[in-house]
Backbone as JSON Lines, residues from 0, in Angstrom:
{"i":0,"aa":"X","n":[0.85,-1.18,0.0],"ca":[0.0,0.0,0.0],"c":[0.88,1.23,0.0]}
{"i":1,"aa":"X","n":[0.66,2.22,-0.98],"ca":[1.47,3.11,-1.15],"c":[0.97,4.35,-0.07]}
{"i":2,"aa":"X","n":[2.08,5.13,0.5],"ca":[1.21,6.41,1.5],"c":[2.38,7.6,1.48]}
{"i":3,"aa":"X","n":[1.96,8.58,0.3],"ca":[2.48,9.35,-0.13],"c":[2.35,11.01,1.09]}
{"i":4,"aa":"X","n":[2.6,11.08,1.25],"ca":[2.57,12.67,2.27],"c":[2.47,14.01,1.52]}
{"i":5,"aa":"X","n":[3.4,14.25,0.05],"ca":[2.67,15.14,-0.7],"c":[2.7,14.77,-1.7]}
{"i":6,"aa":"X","n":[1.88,15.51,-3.57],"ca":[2.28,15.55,-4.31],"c":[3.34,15.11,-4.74]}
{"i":7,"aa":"X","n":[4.74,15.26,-4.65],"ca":[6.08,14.71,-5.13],"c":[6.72,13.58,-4.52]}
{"i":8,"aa":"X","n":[5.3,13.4,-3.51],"ca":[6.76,11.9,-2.77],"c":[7.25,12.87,-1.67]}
{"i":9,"aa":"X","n":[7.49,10.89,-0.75],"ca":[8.88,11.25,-0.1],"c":[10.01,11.83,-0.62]}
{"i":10,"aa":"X","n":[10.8,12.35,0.26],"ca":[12.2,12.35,-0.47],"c":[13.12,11.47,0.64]}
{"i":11,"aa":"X","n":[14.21,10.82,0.13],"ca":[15.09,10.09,0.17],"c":[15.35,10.32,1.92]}
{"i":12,"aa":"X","n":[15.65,11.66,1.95],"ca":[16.21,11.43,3.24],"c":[14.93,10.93,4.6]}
{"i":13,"aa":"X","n":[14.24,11.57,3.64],"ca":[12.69,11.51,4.64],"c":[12.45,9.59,5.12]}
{"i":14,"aa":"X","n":[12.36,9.2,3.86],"ca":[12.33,7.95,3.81],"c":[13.29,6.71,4.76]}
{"i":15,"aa":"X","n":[14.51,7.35,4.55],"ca":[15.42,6.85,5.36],"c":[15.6,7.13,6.88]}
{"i":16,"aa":"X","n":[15.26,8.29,6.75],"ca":[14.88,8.68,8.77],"c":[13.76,8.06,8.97]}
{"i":17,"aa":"X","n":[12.8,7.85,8.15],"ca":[11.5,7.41,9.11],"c":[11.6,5.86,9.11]}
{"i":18,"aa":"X","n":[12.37,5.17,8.2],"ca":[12.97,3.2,8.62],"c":[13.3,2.95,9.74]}
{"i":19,"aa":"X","n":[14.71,4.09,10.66],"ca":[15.26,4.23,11.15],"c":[14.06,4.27,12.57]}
{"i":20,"aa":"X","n":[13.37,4.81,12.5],"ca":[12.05,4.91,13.92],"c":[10.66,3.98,13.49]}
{"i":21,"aa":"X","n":[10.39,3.21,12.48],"ca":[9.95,2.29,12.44],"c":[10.13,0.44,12.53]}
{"i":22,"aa":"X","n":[9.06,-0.49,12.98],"ca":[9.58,-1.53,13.55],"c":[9.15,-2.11,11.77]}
{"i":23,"aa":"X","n":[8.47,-1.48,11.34],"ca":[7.52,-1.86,9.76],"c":[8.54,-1.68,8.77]}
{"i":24,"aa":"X","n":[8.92,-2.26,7.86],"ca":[9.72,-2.19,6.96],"c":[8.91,-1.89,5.48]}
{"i":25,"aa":"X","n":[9.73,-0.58,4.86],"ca":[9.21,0.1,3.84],"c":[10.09,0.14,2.78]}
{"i":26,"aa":"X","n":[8.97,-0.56,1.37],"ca":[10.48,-0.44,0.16],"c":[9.79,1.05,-0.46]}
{"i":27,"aa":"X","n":[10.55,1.79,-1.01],"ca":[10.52,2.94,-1.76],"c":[10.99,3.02,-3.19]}
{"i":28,"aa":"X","n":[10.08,3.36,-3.69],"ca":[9.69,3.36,-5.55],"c":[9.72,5.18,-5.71]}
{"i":29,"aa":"X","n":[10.77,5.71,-6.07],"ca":[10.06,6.9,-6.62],"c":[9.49,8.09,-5.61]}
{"i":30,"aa":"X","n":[10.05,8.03,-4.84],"ca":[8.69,8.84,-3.84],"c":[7.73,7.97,-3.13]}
{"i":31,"aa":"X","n":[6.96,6.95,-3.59],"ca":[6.55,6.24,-2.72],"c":[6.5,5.21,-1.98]}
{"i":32,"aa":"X","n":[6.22,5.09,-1.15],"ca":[6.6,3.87,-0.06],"c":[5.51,2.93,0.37]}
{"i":33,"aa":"X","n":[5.98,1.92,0.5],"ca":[5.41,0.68,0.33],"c":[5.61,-0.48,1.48]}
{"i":34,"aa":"X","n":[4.59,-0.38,2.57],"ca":[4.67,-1.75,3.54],"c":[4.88,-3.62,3.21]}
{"i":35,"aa":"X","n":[5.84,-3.74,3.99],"ca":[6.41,-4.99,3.29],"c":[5.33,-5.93,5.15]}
{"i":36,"aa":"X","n":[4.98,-7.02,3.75],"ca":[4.07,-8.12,4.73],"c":[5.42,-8.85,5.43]}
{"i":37,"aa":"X","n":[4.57,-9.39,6.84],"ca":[5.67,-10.26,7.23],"c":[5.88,-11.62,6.7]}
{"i":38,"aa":"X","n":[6.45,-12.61,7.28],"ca":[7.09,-14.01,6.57],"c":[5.8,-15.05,6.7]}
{"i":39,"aa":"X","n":[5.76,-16.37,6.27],"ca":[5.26,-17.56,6.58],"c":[6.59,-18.28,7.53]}
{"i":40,"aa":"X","n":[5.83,-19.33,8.14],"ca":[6.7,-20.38,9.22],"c":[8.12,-20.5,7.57]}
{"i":41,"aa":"X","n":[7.14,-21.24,6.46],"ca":[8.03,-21.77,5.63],"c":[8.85,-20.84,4.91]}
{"i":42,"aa":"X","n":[8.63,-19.99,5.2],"ca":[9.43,-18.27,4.37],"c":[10.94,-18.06,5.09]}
{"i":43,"aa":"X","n":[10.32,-18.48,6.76],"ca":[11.68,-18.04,7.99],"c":[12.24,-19.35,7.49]}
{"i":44,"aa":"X","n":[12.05,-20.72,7.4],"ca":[12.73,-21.79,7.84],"c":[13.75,-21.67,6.29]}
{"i":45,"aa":"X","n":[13.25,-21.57,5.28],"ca":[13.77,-21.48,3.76],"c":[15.3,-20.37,4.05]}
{"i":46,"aa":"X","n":[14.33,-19.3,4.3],"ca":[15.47,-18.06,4.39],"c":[16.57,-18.54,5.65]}
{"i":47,"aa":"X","n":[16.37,-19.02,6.64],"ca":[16.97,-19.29,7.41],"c":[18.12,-20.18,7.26]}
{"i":48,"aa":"X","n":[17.65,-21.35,6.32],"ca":[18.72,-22.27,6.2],"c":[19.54,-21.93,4.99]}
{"i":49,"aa":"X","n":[19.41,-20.89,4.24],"ca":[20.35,-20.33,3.64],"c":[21.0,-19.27,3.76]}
{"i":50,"aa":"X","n":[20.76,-18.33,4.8],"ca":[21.15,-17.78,5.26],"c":[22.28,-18.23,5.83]}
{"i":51,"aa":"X","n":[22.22,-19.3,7.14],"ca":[23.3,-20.2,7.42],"c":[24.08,-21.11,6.85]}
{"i":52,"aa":"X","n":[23.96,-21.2,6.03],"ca":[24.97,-21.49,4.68],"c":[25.72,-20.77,4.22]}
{"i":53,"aa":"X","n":[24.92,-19.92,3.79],"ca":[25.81,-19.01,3.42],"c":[27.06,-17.89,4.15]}
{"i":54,"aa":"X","n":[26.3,-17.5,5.2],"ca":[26.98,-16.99,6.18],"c":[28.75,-17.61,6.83]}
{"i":55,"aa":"X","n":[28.16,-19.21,6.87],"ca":[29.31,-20.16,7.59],"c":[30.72,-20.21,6.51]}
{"i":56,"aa":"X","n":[29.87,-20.26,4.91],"ca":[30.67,-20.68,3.8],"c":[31.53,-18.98,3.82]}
{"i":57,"aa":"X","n":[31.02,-17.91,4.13],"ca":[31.96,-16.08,3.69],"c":[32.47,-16.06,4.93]}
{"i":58,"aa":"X","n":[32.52,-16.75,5.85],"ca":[32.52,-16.44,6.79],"c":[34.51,-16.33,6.9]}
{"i":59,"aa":"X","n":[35.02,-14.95,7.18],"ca":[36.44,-14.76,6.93],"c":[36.88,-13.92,5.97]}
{"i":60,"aa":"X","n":[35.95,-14.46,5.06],"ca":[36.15,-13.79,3.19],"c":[36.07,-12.38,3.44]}
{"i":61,"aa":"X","n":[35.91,-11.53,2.17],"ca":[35.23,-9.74,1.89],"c":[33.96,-10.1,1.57]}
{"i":62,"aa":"X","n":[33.26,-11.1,1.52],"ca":[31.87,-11.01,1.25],"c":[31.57,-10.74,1.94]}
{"i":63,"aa":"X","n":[30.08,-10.21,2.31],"ca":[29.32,-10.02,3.71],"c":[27.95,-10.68,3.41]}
{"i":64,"aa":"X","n":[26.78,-11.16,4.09],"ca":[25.54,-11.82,3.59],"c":[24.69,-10.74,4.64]}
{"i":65,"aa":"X","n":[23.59,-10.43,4.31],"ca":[23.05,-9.71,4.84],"c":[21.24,-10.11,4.8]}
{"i":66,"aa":"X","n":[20.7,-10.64,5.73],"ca":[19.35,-11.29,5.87],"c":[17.95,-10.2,6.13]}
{"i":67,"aa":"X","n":[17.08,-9.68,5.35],"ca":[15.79,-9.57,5.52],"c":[15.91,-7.57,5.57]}
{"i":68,"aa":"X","n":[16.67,-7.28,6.48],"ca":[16.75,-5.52,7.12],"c":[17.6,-4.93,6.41]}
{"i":69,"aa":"X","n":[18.54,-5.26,5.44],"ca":[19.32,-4.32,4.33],"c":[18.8,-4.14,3.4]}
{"i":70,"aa":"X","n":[18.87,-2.95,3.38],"ca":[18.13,-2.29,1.89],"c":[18.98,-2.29,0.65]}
{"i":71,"aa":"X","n":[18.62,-2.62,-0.38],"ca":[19.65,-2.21,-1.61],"c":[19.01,-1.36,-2.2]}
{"i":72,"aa":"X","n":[20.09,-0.11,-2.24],"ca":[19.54,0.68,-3.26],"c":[19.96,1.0,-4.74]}
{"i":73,"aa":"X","n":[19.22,1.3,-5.63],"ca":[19.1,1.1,-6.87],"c":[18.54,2.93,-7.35]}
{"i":74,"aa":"X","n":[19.21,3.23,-8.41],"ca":[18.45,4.2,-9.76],"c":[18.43,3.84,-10.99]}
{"i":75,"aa":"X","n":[17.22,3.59,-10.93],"ca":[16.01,3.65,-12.12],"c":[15.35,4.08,-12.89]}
{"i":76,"aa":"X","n":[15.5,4.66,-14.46],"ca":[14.93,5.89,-14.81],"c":[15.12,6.95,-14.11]}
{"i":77,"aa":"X","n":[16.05,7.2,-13.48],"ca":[16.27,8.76,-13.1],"c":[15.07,8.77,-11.41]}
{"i":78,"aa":"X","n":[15.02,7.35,-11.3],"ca":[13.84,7.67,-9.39],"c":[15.11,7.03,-8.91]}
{"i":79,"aa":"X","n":[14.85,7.14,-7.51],"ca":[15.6,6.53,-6.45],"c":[14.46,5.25,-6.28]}
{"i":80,"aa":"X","n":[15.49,4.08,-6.0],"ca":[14.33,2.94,-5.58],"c":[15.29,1.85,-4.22]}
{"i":81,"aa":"X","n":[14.39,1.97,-3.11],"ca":[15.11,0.84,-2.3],"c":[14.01,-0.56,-1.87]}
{"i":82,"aa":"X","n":[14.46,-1.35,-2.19],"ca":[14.27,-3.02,-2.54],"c":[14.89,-3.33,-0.67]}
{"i":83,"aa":"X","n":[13.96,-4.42,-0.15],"ca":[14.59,-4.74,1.09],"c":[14.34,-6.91,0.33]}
{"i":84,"aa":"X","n":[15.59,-7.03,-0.43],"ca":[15.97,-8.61,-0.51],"c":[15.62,-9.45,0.48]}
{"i":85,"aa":"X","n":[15.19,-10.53,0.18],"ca":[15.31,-11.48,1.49],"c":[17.15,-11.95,1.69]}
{"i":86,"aa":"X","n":[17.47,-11.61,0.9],"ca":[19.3,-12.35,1.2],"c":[19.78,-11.07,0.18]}
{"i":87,"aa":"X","n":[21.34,-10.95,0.36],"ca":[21.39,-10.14,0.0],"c":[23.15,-10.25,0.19]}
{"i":88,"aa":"X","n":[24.0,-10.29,-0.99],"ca":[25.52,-10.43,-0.62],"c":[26.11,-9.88,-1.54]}
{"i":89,"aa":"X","n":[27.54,-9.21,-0.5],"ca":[27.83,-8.19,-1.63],"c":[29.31,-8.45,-0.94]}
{"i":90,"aa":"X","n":[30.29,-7.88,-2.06],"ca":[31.53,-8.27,-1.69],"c":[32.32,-7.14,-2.16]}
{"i":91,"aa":"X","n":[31.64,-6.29,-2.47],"ca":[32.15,-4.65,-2.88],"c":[32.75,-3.94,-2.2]}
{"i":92,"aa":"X","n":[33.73,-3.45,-1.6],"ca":[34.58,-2.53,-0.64],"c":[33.84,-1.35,-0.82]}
{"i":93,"aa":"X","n":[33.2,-0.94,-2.02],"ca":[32.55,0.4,-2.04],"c":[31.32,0.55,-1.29]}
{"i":94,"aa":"X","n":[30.81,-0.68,-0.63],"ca":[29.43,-0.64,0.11],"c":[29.84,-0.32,1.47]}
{"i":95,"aa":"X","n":[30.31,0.41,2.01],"ca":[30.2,0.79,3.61],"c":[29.01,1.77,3.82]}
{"i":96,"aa":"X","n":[28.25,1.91,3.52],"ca":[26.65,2.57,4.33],"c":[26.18,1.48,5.24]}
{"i":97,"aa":"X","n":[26.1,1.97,6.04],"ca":[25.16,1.43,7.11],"c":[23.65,0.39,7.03]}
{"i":98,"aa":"X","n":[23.17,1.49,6.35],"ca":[21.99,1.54,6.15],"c":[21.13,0.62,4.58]}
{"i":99,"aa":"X","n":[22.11,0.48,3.55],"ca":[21.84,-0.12,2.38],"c":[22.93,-0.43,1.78]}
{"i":100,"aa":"X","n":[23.04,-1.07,0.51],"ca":[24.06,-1.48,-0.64],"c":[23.97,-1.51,-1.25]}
{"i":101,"aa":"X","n":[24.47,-1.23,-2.74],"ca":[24.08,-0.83,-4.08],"c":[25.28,-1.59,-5.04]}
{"i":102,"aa":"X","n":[25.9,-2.42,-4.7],"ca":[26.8,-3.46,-5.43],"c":[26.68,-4.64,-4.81]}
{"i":103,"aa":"X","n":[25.45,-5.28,-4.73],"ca":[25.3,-6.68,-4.65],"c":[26.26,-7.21,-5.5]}
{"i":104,"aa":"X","n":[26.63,-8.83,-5.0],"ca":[27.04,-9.64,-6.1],"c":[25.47,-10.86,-6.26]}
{"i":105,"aa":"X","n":[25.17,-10.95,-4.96],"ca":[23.96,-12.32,-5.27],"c":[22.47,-11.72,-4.28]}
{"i":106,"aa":"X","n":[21.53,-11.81,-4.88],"ca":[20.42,-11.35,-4.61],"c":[19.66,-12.85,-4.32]}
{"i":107,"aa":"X","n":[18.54,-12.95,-2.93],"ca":[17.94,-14.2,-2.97],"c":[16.41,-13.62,-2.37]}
{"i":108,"aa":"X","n":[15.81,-13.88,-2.85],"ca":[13.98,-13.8,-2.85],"c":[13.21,-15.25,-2.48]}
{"i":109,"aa":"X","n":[12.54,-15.63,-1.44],"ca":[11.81,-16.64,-0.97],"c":[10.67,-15.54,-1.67]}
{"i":110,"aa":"X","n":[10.17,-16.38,-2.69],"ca":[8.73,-15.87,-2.89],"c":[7.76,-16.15,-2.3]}
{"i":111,"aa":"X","n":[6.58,-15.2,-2.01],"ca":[5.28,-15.7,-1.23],"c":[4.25,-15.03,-2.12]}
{"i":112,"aa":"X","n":[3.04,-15.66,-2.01],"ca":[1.94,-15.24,-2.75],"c":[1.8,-13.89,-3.1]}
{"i":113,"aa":"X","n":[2.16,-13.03,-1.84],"ca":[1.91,-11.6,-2.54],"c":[2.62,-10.83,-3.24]}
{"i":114,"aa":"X","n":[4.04,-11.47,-3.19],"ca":[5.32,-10.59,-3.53],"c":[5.9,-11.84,-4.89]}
{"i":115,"aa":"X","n":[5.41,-12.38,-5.0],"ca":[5.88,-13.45,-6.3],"c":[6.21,-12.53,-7.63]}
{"i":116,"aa":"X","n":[4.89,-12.19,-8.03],"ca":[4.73,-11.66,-9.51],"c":[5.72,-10.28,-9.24]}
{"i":117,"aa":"X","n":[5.7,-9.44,-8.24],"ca":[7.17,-8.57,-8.39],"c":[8.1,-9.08,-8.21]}
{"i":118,"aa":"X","n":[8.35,-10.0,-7.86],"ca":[10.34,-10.41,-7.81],"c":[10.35,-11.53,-8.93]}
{"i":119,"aa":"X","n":[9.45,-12.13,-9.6],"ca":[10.3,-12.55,-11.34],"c":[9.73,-11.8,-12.0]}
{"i":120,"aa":"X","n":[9.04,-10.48,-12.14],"ca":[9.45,-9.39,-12.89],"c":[9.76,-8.05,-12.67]}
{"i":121,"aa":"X","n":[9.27,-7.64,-12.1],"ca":[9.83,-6.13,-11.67],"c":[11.26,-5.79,-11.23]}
{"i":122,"aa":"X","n":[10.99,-6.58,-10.31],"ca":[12.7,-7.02,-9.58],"c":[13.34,-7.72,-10.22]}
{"i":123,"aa":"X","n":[13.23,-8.73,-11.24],"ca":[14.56,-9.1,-12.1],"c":[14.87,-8.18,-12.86]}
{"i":124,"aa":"X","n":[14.31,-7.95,-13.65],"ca":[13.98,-6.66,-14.53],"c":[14.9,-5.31,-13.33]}
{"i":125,"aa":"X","n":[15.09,-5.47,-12.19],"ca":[15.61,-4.12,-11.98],"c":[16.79,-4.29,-11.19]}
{"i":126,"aa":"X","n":[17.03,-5.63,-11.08],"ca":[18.15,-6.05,-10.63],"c":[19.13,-6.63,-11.68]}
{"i":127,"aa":"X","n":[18.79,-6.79,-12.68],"ca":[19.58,-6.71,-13.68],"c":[20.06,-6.04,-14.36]}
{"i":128,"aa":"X","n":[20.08,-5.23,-14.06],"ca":[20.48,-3.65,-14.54],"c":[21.69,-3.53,-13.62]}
{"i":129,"aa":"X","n":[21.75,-3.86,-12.54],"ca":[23.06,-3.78,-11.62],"c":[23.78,-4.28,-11.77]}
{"i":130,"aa":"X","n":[25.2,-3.51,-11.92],"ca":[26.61,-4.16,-13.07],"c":[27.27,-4.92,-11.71]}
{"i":131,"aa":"X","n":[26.93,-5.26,-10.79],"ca":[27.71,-5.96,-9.91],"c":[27.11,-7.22,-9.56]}
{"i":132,"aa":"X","n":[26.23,-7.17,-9.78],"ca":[25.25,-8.12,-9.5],"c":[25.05,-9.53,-10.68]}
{"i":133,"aa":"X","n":[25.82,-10.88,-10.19],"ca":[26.24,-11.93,-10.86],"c":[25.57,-12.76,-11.06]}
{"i":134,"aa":"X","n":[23.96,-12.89,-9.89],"ca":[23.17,-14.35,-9.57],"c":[22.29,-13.75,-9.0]}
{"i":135,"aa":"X","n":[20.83,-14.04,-9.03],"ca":[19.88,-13.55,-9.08],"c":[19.09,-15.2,-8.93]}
{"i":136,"aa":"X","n":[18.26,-15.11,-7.22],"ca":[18.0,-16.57,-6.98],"c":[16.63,-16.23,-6.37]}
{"i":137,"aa":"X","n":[15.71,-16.99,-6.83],"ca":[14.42,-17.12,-6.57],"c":[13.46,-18.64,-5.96]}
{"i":138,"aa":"X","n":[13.32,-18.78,-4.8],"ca":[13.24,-19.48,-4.0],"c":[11.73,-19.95,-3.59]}
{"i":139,"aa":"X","n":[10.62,-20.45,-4.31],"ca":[9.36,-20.99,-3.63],"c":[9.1,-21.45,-2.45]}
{"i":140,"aa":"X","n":[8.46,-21.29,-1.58],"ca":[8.0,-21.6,-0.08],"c":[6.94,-22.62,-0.51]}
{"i":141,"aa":"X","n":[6.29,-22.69,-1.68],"ca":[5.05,-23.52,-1.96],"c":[5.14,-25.07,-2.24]}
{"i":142,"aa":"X","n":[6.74,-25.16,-3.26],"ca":[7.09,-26.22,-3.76],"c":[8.47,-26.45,-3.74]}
{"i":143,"aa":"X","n":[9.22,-27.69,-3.84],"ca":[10.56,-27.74,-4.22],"c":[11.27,-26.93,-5.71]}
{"i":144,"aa":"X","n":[11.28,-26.08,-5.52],"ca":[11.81,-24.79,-7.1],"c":[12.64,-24.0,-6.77]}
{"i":145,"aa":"X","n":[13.88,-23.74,-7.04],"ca":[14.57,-23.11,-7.15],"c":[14.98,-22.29,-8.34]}
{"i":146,"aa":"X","n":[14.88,-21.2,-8.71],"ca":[15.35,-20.67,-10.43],"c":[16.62,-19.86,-9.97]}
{"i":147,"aa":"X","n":[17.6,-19.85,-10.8],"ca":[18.5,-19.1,-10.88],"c":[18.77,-18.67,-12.02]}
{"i":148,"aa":"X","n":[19.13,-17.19,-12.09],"ca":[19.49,-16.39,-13.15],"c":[20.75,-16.08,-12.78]}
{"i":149,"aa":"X","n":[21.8,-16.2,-14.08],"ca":[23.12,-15.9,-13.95],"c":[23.37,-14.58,-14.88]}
{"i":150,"aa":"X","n":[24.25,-13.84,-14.85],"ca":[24.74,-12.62,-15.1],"c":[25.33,-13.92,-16.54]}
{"i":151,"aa":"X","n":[26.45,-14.73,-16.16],"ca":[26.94,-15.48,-17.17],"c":[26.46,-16.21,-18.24]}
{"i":152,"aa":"X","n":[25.19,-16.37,-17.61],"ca":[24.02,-17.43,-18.58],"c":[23.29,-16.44,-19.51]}
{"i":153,"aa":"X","n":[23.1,-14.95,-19.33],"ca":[22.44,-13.86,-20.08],"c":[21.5,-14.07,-19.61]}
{"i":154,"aa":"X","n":[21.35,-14.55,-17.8],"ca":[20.34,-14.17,-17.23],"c":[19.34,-15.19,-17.65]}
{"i":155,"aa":"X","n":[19.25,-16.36,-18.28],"ca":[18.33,-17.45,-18.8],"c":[18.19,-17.93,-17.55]}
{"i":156,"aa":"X","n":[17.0,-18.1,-17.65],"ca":[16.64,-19.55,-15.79],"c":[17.27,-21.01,-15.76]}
{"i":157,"aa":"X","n":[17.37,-20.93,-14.72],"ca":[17.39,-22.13,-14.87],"c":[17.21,-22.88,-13.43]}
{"i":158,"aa":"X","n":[15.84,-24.29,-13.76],"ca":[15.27,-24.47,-12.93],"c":[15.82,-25.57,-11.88]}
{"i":159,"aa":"X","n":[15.59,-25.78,-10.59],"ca":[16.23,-26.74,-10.02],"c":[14.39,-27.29,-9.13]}
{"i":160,"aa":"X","n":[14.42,-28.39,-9.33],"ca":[13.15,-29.2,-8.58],"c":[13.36,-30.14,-7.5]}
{"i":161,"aa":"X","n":[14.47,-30.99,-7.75],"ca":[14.72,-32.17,-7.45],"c":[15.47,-31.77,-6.0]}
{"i":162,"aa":"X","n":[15.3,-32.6,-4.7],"ca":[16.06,-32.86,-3.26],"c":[17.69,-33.02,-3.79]}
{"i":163,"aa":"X","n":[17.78,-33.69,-4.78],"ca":[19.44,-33.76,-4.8],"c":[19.98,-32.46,-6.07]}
{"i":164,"aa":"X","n":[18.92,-31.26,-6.98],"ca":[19.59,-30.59,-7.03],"c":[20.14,-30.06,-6.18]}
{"i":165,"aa":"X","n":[21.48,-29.2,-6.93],"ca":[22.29,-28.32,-5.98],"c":[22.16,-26.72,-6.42]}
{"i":166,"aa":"X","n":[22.15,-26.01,-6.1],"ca":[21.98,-24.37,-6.11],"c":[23.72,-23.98,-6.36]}
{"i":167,"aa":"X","n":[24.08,-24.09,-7.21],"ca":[25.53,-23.5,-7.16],"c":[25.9,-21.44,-7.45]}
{"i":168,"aa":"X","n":[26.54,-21.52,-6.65],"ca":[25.96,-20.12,-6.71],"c":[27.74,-19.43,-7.1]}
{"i":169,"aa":"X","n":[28.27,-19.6,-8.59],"ca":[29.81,-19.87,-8.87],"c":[30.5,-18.41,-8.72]}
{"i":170,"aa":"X","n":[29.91,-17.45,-8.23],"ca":[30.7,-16.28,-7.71],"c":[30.89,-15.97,-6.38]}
{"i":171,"aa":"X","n":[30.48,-17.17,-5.65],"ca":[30.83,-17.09,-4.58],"c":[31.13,-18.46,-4.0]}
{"i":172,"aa":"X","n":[31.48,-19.16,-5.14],"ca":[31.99,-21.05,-5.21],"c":[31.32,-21.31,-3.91]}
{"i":173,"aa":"X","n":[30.39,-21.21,-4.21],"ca":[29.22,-21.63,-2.98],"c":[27.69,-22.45,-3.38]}
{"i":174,"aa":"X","n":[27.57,-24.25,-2.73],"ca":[26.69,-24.82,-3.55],"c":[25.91,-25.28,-2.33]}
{"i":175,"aa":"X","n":[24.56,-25.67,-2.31],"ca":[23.63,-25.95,-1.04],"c":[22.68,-26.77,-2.08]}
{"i":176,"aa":"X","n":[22.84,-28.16,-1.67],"ca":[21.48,-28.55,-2.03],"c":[19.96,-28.74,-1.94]}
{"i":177,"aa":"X","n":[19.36,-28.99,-2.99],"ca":[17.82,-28.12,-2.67],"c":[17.14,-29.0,-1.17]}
{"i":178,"aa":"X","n":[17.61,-29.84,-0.77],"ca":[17.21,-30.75,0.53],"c":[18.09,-29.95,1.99]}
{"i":179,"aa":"X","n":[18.8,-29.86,1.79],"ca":[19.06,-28.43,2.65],"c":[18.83,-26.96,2.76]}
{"i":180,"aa":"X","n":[18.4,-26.62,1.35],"ca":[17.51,-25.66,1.23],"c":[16.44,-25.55,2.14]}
{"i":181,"aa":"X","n":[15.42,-27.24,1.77],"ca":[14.03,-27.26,2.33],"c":[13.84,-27.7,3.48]}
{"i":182,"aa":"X","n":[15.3,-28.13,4.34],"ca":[15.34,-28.09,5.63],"c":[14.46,-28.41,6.31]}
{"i":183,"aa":"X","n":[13.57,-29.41,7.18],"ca":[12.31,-28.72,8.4],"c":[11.57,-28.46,7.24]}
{"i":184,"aa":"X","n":[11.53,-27.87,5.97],"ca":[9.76,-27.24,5.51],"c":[8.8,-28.17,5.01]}
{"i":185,"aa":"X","n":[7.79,-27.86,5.63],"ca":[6.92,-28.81,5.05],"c":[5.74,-28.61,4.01]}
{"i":186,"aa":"X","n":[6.41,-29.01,2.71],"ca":[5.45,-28.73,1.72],"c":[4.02,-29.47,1.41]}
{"i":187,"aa":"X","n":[3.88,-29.91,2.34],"ca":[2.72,-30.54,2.02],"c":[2.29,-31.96,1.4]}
């Protein structure tokens, strides 16, 4: 739900002080801002066990992994836009803000019913545009699916279904298979 204050939008800084005193997390398009729903059981357990994967595997490296509360920010047509990733890793020395990152190398999205149809299009579509950004991973809570888009592949999908695929994720020689992915979840 968008909740604009005037005519032109937030502005940037506005936006960013008011994250800072809220417990609600807000992505921003342009001027407007947008309440992000919270998780399913199977949303935390998904994100969770890759999170810890990932985390254990950089753990030492210049990568950093960053779960659910980092914002990446992005310009788009000439708007400011901040995206809050479910995963989010970046290995850029140029990212020291606090507050967001704007040279991802790997982006990861647990899709849920409401946020699906924007993160395989809006958000690929606007995360591909980011020259740092190598792997682009999209994660179902509903079913065993994994898609990955590679910077190397020209961004073609490619699907993983199966308990003994593996998710290789080759810019950060980092692989988790989809049965550790699905950890605990129970699809039904």
């Amino acid at each position: 739900m968008g909740a604009v204050l005037d005519p032109d939008g937030i502005g940037v800084d506005d936006y960013l002080a008011g994250e800072e005193l809220t417990d609600v997390r807000h992505e921003y398009i342009g001027g407007e801002v947008y309440a992000m729903a919270g998780g399913s059981e199977e949303h935390g357990l998904i994100l969770g066990n890759l999170f810890a994967a990932l985390h254990a595997h950089l753990r030492g490296g210049r990568c950093r992994a960053f779960v659910n509360d980092m914002k990446l920010r992005l310009r788009l047509r000439e708007e400011d836009v901040f995206y809050y990733p479910d995963l989010l890793v970046t290995c850029d020395p140029r990212d020291t803000d606090r507050y967001f990152k704007r040279h991802p190398q790997v982006l990861i999205e647990v899709l849920s019913p409401t946020t699906e149809r924007i993160d395989r299009r809006e958000k690929l579509w606007s995360h591909i545009q980011i020259e740092s950004l190598q792997e682009y991973v999209l994660v179902s809570q509903e079913k065993r699916e994994v898609i990955l888009f590679r910077r190397a592949n020209n961004w073609s999908p490619e699907v993983l279904k199966s308990p003994a695929d593996v998710l290789a994720l080759d810019s950060l020689k980092f692989s988790l298979p989809l049965a550790a992915i699905y950890e605990a979840v129970d699809l039904g």
